[in-house]
N, C-alpha and C positions, 0 to 999 in steps of 0.2 A: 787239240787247240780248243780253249774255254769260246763258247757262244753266250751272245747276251741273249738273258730271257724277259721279254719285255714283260713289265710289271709299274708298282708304284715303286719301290727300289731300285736300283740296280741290282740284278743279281746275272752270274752263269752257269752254265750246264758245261760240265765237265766229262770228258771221257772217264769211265771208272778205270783205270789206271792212275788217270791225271789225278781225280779225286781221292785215292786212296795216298798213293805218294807226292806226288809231283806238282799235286799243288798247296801240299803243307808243309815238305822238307826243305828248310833257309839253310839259305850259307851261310859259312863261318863269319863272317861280315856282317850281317843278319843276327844271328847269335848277341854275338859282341855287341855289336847296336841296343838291342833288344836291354840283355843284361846291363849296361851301361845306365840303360834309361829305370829298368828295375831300381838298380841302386839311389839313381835320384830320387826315383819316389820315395824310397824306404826312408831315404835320410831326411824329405821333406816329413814322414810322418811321423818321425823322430822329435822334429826339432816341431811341432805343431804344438803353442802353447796355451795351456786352456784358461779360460775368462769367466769366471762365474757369471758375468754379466751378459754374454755374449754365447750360450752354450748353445745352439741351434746352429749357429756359424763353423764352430769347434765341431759341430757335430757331421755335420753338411759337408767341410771340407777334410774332415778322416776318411767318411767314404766312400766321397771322390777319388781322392788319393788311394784309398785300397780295391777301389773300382779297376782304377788304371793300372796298378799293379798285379791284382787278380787276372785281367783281361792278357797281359805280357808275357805272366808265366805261365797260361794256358797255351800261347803262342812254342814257346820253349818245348812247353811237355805235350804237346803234339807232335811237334817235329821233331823230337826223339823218338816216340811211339811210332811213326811213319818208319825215322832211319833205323831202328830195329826189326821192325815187322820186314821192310824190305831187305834186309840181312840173311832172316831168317829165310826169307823166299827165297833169295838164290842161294843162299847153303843147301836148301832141299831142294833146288832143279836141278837136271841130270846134268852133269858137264859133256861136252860135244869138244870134237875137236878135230 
């Protein structure tokens, strides 16, 4: 179970377990979320029309938008990295039974 570490943030300390798996691998629900919201952004940055007059704005809200989208799919490709790596550990621990 994560403990708060008092600071100027919030932050916690995790068991390394918890930190290696368990507290980066989302649910499918999660995912889907996540992706959903990806896709919004992408089409927001899609449809962003540029203003010769106004290019600081045009500039400023591209990357915003590829901030947040950056930030989503580091989310993704973590917790894939996690549910593989954790794969691969119990493939290689000895089976008991």
């Amino acid at each position: 179970m994560a403990t708060i570490v008092p600071n100027t943030f919030t932050t916690y300390k995790w068991a390394d377990d918890e930190e290696e798996f368990g507290s980066i691998i989302l649910t499918i629900g999660n995912r889907q979320r996540i992706q959903n919201e990806i896709a919004t952004i992408a089409q927001q940055i899609i449809n962003i029309e540029y203003d010769p007059e106004k290019t600081l704005q045009f500039v400023q809200q591209d990357s915003h938008l590829k901030g947040q989208l950056q930030a989503l799919q580091w989310l993704l490709d973590a917790s894939e990295a996690a549910q593989k790596a954790l794969f691969e550990l119990q493939q290689d621990s000895p089976k008991t039974d």
